[in-house]
C-alpha positions as CSV (number, residue, x, y, z in Angstrom):
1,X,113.4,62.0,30.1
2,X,113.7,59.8,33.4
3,X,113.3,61.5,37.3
4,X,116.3,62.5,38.0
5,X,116.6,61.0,40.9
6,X,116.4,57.6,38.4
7,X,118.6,59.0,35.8
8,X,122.1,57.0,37.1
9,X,120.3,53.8,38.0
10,X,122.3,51.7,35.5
11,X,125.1,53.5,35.4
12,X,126.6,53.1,39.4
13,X,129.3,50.8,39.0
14,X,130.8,52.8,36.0
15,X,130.1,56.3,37.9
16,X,132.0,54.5,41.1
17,X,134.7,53.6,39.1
18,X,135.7,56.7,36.5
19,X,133.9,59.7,37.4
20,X,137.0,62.0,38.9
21,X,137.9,62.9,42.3
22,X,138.6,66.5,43.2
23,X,141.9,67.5,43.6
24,X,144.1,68.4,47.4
25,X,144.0,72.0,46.7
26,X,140.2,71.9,46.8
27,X,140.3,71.3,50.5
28,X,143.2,73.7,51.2
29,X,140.5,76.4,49.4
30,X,137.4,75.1,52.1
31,X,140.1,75.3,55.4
32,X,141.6,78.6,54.4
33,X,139.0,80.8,52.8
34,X,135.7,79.7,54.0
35,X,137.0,78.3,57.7
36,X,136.2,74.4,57.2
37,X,137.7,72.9,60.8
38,X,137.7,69.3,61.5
39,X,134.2,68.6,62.9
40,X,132.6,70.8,61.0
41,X,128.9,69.6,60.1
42,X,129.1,69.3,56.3
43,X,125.3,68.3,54.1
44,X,126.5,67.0,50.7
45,X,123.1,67.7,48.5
46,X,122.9,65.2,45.7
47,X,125.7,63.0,47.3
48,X,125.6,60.3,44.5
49,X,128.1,57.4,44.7
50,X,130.3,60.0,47.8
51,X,133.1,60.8,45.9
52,X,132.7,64.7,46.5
53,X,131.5,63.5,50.8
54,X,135.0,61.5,50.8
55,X,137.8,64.4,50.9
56,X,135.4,65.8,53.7
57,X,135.4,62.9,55.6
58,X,139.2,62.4,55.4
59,X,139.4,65.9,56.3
60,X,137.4,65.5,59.8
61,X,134.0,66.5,59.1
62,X,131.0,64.7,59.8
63,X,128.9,64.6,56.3
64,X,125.3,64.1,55.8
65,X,125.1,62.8,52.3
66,X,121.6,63.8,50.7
67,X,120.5,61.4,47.8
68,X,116.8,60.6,46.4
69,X,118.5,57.4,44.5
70,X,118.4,54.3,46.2
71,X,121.0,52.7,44.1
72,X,123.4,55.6,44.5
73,X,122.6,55.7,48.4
74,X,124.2,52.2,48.6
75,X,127.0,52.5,46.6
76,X,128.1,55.6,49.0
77,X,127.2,53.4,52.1
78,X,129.8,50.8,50.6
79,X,132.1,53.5,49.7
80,X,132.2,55.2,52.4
81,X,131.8,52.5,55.0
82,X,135.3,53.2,56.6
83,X,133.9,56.5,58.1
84,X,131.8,56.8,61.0
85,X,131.0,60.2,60.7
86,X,129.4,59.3,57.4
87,X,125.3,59.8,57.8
88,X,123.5,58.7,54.6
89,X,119.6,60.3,54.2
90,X,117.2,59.6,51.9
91,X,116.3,63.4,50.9
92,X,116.3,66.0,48.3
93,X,117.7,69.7,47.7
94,X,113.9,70.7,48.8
95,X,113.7,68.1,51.6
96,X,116.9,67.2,53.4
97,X,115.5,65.8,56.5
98,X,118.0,67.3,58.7
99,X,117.5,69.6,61.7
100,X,117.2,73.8,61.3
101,X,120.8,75.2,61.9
102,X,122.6,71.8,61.5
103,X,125.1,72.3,59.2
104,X,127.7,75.0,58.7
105,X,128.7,74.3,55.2
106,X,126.5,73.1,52.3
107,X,128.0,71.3,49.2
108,X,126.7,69.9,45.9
109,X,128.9,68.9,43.8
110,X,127.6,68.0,39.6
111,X,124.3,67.8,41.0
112,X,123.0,71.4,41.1
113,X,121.5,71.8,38.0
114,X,118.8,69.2,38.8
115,X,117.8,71.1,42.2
116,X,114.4,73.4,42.1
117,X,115.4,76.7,42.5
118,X,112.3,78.3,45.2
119,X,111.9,75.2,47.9
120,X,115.9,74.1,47.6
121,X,117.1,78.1,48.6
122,X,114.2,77.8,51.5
123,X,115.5,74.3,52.4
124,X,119.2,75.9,52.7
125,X,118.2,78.4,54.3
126,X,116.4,76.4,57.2
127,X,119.4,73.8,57.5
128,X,122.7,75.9,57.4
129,X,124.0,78.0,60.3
130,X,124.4,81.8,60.4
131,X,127.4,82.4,58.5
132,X,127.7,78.9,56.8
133,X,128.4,78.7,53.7
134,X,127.2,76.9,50.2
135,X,129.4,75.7,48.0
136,X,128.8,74.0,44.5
137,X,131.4,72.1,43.1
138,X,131.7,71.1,39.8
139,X,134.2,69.2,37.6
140,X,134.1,70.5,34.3
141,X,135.9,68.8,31.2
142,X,137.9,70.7,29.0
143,X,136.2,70.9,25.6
144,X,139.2,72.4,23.3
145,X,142.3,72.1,25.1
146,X,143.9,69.4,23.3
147,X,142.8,67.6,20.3
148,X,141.6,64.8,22.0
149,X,139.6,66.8,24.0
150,X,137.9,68.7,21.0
151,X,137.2,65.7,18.9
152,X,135.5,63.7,21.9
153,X,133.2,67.1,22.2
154,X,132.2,66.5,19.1
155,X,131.3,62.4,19.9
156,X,129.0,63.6,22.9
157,X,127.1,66.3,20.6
158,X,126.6,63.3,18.0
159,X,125.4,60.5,20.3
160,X,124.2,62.4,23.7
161,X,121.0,62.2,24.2
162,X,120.3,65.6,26.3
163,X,123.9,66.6,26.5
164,X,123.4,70.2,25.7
165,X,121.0,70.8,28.2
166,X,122.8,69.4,31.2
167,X,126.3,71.0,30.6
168,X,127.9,73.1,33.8
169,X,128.9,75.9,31.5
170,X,125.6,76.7,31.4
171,X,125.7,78.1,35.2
172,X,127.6,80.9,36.0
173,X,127.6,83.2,39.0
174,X,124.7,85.3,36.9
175,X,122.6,82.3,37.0
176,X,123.6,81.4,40.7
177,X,122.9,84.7,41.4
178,X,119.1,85.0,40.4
179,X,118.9,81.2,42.0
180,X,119.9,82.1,45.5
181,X,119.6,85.8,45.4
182,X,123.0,86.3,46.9
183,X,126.6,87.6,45.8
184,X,128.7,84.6,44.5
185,X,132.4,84.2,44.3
186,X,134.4,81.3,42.0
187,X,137.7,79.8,42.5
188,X,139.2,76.9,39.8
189,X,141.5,74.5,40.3
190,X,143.0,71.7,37.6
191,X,142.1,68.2,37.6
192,X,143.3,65.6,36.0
193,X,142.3,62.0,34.8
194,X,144.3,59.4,32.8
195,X,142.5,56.1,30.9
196,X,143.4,53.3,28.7
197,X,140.4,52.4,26.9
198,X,138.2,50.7,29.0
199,X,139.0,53.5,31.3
200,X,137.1,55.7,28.6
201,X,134.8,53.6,27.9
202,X,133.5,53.4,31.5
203,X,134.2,57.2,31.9
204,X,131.5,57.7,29.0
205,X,129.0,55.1,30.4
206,X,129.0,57.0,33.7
207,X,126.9,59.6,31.7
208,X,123.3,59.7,32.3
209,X,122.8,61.8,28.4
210,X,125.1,59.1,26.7
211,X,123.7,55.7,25.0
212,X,124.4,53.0,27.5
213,X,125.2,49.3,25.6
214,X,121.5,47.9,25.3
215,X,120.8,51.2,22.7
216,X,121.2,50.3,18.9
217,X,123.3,52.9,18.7
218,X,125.7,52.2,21.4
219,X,128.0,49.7,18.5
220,X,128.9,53.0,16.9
221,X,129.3,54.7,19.3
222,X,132.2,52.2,20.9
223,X,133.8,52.0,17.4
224,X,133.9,55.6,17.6
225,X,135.4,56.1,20.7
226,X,138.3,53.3,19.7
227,X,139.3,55.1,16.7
228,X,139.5,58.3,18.7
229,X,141.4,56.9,21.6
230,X,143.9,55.0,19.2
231,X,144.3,58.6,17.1
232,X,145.1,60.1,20.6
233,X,146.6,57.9,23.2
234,X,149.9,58.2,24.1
235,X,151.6,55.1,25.8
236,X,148.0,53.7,26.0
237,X,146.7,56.1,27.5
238,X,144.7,59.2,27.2
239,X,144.4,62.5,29.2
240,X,141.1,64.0,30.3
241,X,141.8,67.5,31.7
242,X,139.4,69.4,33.8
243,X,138.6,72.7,35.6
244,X,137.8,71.9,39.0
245,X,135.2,75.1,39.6
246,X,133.4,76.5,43.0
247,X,130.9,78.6,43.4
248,X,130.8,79.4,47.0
249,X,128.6,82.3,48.9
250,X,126.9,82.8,52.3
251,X,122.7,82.7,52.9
C-alpha cells in the first residue's frame, strides 16, 4: 500500500475537480451549536486539495491547513489563493507545527481514518484551546438509496483495491470514542452531486483504492461505469447522494 501521505499523488486534478463540497447548513451547524465566530482560529488536519478549509474561510476564519502531501499542499495554495487568512503547513495529525493553544476548533474532514490514534489525540490536545472543539467531517455516499447508487457499490467492491478497509462507515462515535477518550455527538446533513459521464469518471479517479488508467484493469472498469451511467442517467446526468456526517466533541 503507498504512505498515505503519497496515496493521492496522481489523482489531484480529478480530487480538485469532483470530490464534493459540503453543504450551507454545515456552517449554520459550526456558528450555532459549537460558537464558530468570524476570526476564529480554525487547524484543518489532512487539508488535502482545501475544499473542507474553503466554507471556513468564506465564513471569516483564519485556517491552518495541515497536509503531509506536497502535491495536495499546492493545489490548496492555488485553490485557496483568494484568501489571506489561508496559512498552508507542511504537518501531520501527530505534528502540526502550530503553537500550544492556537486554535479553537479542529477539523478533519475524509482524512481521519489515516491519523494515529496516541500522538494525533496528544497533538490535539497541545494545539486547541480550552473549550475548542474537534470536529470530523465526513462525506459519505449513499450505498442503497437508489439503484444507481447500489449497483455502483457493487463496481467499487469489484475493482477497489483496498475499498473495504478505508470506508467511513467503519467509524462511529464507539470507535471515536476509544480514539479520543471523550463523549462524542453526530449531526447529518444531505449532500448532493450531479455528473454526466466524465463527471463520473473523474469522481471515481479521485479515489486513491480505485484503478487509475495506466492499470490493465482500468478498460473494464470504464466500460463498466458507461453501461451503468447509460442504465441510470436521467437527462445525462446521474445523481450521487450523500450524508454529510460530523462527529464533533470537546478535549
Amino acid at each position: 500500500m503507498l504512505r498515505t501521505a503519497e496515496r493521492f499523488s496522481n489523482r489531484i486534478e480529478n480530487y480538485v475537480k469532483y470530490r464534493p463540497g459540503y453543504p450551507s447548513a454545515m456552517m449554520g451547524f459550526f456558528r450555532e451549536r459549537l460558537g464558530l465566530k468570524m476570526h476564529s482560529v480554525v487547524a484543518d488536519i489532512g487539508s488535502g486539495t482545501g475544499l473542507s478549509s474553503e466554507p471556513f474561510l468564506e465564513f471569516g476564519c483564519k485556517v491552518y491547513g495541515v497536509e503531509p502531501n506536497s502535491g495536495m499542499r499546492a493545489a490548496a495554495e492555488k485553490f485557496l489563493s483568494k484568501f489571506a487568512d489561508f496559512v498552508s503547513i507542511d504537518g501531520t495529525s501527530a505534528e502540526t507545527g502550530l503553537g500550544d493553544a492556537s486554535c479553537d476548533l479542529i477539523i478533519a474532514a475524509q482524512a481521519f481514518h489515516w491519523f494515529e490514534p496516541g500522538p494525533t489525540r496528544a497533538e490535539f490536545q497541545r494545539i486547541l484551546r480550552p473549550h475548542g472543539h474537534v470536529a470530523l467531517i465526513w462525506n459519505e455516499r449513499q450505498i442503497d438509496s437508489t439503484e444507481f447508487l447500489k449497483e455502483y457499490e457493487k463496481l467499487l467492491l469489484k475493482y477497489g483495491r483496498d475499498y473495504s478497509e478505508v470506508r467511513h462507515e467503519q467509524i462511529d462515535e464507539a470507535v471515536l470514542r476509544q480514539f479520543f477518550g471523550v463523549e462524542i455527538s453526530k449531526a447529518t446533513f444531505p449532500n448532493l452531486q450531479e455528473f454526466d459521464l466524465e463527471g463520473l469518471r473523474g469522481r471515481l479517479l479521485s479515489s486513491s483504492y480505485m484503478p487509475d488508467e495506466a492499470d490493465p484493469v482500468f478498460p473494464n472498469l470504464e466500460k463498466e461505469l458507461a453501461v451503468l451511467f447509460t442504465n441510470h442517467a436521467e437527462n445525462g446526468k446521474i445523481k450521487v447522494f450523500y450524508d454529510t456526517n460530523i462527529f464533533y466533541f470537546e478535549l
